[in-house]
C-alpha positions as MATLAB code, in Angstrom:
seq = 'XXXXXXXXXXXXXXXXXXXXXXXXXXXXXXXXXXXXXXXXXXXXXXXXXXXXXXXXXXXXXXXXXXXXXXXXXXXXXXXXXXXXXXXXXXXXXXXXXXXXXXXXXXXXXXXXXXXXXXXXXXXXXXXXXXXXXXXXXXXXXXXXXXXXXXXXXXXXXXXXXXXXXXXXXXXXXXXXXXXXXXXXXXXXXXXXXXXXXXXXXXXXXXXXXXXXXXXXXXXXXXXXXXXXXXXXXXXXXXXXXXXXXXXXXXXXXXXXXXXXXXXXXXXXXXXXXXXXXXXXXXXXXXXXXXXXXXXXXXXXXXXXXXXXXXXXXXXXXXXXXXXXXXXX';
ca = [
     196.567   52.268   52.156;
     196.700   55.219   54.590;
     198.650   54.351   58.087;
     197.159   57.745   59.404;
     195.127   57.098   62.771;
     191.267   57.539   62.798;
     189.456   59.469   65.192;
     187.227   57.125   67.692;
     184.300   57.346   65.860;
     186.003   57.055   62.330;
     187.888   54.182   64.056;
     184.419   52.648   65.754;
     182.693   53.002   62.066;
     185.803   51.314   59.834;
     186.299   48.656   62.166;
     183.753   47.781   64.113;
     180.519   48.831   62.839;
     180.550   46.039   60.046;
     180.711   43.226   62.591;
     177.668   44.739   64.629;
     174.252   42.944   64.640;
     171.059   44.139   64.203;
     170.486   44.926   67.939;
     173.823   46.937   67.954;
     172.113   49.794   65.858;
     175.154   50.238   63.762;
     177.062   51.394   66.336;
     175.787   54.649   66.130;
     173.583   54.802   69.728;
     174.654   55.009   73.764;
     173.314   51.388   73.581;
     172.415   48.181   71.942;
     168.893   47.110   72.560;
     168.066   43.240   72.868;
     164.871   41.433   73.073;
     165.547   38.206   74.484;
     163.311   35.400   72.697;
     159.848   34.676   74.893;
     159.973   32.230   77.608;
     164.318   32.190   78.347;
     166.424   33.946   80.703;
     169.359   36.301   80.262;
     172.980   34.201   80.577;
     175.332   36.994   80.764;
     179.156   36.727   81.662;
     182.222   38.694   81.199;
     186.249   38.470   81.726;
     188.975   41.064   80.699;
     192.063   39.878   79.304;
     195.435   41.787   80.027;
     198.668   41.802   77.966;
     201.430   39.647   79.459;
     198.806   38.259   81.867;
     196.503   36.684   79.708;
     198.116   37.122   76.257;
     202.097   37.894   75.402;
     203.769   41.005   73.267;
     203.578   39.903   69.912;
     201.016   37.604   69.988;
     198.619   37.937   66.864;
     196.271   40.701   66.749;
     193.191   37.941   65.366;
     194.184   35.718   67.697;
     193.682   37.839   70.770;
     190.512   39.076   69.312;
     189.342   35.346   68.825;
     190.838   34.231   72.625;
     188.877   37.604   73.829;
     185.583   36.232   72.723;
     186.234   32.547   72.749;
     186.927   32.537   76.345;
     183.219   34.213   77.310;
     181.202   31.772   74.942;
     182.913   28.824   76.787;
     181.747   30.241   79.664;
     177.921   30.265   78.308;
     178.621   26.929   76.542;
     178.752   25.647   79.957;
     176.020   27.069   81.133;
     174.148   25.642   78.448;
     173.418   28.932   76.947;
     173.420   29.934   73.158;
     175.716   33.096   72.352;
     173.543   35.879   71.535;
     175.918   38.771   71.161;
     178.520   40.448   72.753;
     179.897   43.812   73.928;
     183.532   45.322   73.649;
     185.869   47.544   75.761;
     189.270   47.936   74.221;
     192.067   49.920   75.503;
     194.605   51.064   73.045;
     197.994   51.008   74.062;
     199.698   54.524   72.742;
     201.800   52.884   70.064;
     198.776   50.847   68.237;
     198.943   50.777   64.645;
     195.680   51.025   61.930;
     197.501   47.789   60.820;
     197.205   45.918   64.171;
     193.784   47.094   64.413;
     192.801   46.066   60.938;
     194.089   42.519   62.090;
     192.590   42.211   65.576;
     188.896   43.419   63.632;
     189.316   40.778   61.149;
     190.206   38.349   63.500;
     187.182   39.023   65.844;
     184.961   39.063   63.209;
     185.583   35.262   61.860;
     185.007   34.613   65.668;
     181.566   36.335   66.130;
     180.811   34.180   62.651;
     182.238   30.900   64.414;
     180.703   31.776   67.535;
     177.345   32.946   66.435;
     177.921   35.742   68.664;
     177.760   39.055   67.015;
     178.832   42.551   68.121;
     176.485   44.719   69.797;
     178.438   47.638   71.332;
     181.260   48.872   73.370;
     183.537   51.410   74.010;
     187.074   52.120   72.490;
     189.853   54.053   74.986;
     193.414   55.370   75.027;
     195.423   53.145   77.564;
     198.730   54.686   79.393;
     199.542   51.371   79.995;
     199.154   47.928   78.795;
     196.792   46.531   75.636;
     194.243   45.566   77.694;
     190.510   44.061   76.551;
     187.035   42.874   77.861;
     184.535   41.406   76.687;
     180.715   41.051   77.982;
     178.796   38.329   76.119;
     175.231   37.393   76.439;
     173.431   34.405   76.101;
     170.116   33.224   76.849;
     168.452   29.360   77.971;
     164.944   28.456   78.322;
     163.479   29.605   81.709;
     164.817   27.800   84.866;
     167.572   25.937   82.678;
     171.194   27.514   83.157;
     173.488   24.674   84.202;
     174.999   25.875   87.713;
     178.278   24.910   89.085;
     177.083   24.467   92.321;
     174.911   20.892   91.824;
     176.689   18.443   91.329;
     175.080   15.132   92.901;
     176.724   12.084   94.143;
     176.780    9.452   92.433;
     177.567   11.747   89.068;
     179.749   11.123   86.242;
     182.899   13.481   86.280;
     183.026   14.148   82.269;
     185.534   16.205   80.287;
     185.131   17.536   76.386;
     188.310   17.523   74.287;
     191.649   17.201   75.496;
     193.431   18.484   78.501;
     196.635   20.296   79.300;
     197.446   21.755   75.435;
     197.237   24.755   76.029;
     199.347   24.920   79.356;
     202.217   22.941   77.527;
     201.772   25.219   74.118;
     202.737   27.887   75.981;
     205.788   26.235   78.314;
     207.003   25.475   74.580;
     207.774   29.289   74.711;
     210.382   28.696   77.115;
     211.975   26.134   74.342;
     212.135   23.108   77.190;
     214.041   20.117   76.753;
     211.587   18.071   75.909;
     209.977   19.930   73.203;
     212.711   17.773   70.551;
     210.765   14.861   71.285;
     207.632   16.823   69.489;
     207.629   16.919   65.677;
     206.593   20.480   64.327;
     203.409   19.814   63.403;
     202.871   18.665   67.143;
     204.493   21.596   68.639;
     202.164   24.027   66.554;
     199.367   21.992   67.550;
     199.834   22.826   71.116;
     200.741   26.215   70.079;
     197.346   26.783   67.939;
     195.463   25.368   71.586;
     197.025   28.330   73.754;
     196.865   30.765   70.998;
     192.762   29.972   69.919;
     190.967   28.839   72.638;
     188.016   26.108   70.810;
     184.688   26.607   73.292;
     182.238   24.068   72.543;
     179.143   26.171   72.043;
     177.793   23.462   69.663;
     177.378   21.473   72.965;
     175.511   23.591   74.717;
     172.326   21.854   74.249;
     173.142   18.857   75.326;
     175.065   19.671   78.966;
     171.761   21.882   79.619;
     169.605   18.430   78.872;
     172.142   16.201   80.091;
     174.638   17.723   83.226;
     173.886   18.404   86.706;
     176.163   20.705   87.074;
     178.422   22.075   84.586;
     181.490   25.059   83.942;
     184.634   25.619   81.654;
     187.871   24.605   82.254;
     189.732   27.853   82.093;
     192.095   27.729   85.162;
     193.293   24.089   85.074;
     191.489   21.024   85.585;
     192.443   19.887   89.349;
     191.633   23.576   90.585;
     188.560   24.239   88.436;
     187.122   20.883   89.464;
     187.846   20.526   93.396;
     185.971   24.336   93.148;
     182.841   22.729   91.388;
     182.899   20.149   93.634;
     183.634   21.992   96.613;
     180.197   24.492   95.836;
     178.040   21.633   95.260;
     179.174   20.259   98.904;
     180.371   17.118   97.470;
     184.091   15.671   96.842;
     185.051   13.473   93.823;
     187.378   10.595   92.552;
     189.722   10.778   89.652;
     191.126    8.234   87.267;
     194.401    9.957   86.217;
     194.672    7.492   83.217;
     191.606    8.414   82.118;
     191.737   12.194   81.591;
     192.279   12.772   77.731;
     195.702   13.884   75.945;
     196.219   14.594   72.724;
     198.934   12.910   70.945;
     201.352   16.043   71.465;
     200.756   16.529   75.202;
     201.073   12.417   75.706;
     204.898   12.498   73.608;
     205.550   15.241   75.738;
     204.572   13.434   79.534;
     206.432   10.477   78.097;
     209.337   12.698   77.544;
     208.785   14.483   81.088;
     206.510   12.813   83.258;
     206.506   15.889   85.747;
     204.696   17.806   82.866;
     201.372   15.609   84.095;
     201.004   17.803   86.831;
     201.554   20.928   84.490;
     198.831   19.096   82.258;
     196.203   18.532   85.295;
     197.150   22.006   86.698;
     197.926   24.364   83.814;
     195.109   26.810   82.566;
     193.231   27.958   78.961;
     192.063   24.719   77.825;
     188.301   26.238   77.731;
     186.835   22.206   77.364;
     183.761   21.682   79.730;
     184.119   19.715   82.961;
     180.732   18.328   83.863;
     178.833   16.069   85.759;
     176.205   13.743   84.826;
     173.759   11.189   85.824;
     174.877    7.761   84.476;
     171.478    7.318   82.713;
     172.285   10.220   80.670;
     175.471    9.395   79.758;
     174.725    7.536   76.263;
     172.611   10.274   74.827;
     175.108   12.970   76.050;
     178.014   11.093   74.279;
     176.118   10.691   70.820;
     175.439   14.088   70.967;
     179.138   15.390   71.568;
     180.150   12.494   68.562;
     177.488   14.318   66.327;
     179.150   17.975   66.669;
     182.696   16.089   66.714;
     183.523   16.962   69.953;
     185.052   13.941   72.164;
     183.790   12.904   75.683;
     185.417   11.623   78.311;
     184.746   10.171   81.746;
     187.284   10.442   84.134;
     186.052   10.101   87.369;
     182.788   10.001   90.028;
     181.266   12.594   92.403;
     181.548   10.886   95.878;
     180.656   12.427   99.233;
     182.583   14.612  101.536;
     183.847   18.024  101.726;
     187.490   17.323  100.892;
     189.583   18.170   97.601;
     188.873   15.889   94.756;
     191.169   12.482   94.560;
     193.421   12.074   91.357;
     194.315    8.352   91.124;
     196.917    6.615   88.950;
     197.140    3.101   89.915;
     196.905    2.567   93.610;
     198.605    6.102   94.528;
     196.293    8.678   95.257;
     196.629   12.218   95.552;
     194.961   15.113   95.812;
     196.558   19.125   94.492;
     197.500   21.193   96.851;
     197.612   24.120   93.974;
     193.806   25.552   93.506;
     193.170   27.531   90.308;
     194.592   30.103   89.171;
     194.208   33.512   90.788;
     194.865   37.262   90.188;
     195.151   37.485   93.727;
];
């Protein structure tokens, strides 16, 4: 196999063009054109991910290409939206390799398949600097029915998909802490695989857009992403510590550290959905998340008041002083 670099467009039509859908016209246009089906609205979101910022040197070419896209359909999973495609910038560093590219294509294509969320378009570019990536994906709702972030209600269910905190631990394991020995390896990779390939729950999106009042993804840590929801809707909220869900790994590793609960609560990339939800609609929300496989927690109530949201454990209370995370 030749190692020889492509030109753009030979490069665009060997790795790209087979993963485009119908609307991206091969890949041979300006444009993709999209007719969004009759009577739904337009969910569209985007976020760029940035080597050593988002993603480490030597991390896997497919799973960059799978964190790239996973990260934007969690984002219309919460809105309730299905995926309908996506578009592509990519910035090559100057050293990329056909065989790195080969890898990150493959990679993105089993996500678009996973994701139902096929390629549309984009634009390839030499970077001076850093590998850097973003990706614009589009999904659409019926008219009037994109979960916001902004109305939450009192009274309201504070509910979690998934686990929490894997993903923040799976990468503190690249540090090799102490308390890693307490993990067998099949646990360690497990956390690992959760900061590596980000798992968005589009197969949920249905029922947080019949079910939530307010609804968003959990991409920055759980105390920060939650006080913000809560802090848009002009409400406040109480948490059961105890009840926020760990996976076996991340629980072996509090018990071995108890300061990592505050990494856990804190620490970013888990991509579950943090929602909130009327107690009558609790029951049908939670069958539905059991018949995708996805687990549902409750761990907590939406209360009013403007201040941060209370994490409780016992009868101490506290609330974090650390928001989400920021570029800025």
């Amino acid at each position: 196999m030749s190692t020889q670099r492509p030109g753009e467009d030979s490069l665009i039509a060997r790795f790209f063009a087979p993963l485009a859908a119908e609307g991206g016209l091969g890949l041979k246009d300006d444009a993709a054109c999209l007719s969004p089906t009759p009577g739904h609205d337009l969910v569209l979101t985007t976020d760029a991910l940035v080597e050593t910022v988002h993603f480490l040197p030597g991390d896997p070419a497919g799973t960059i290409a799978r964190k790239a896209l996973g990260v934007n359909v969690s984002d219309l999973a919460a809105k309730g939206a299905d995926p309908k495609g996506f578009l592509l910038s990519l910035a090559l560093p100057e050293d990329w390799t056909v065989g790195w590219l080969e890898a990150f294509a493959t990679g993105l294509g089993e996500a678009a398949r996973d994701f139902s969320c096929p390629l549309l378009g984009g634009d390839t570019v030499k970077a001076r600097g850093a590998l850097t990536l973003s990706v614009t994906a589009i999904g659409e709702v019926p008219a009037g029915r994109m979960v916001r972030r902004t109305t939450a209600r009192p009274g309201d269910l504070i509910c979690v998909t998934g686990t929490i905190g894997d993903a923040a631990l799976g990468l503190r394991l690249r540090s090799s802490p102490f308390w890693a020995t307490a993990l067998s390896p099949a646990e360690r990779d497990f956390l690992a695989d959760r900061y590596l390939n980000p798992r968005p729950r589009h197969r949920l999106a249905h029922a947080i857009r019949d079910n939530a009042h307010a609804a968003m993804d959990v991409s920055d840590g759980l105390a920060g992403d939650l006080a913000k929801m809560l802090r848009v809707s002009g409400v406040s909220g109480i948490v059961e510590t105890g009840d926020v869900p760990l996976s076996g790994a991340a629980r072996k590793a509090v018990d071995a550290d108890p300061d990592l609960l505050d990494r856990v609560m804190t620490g970013g990339d888990d991509y579950e959905i943090l929602c909130t939800v009327p107690e009558r609609n609790l029951d049908r929300l939670r069958k539905e998340a059991d018949t995708v496989g996805i687990g549902l927690s409750v761990i907590g109530r939406v209360v009013p008041g403007s201040d941060p949201p209370v994490f409780r454990t016992g009868g101490i209370e506290r609330r974090y002083d650390v928001g989400s995370f920021s570029h800025f």
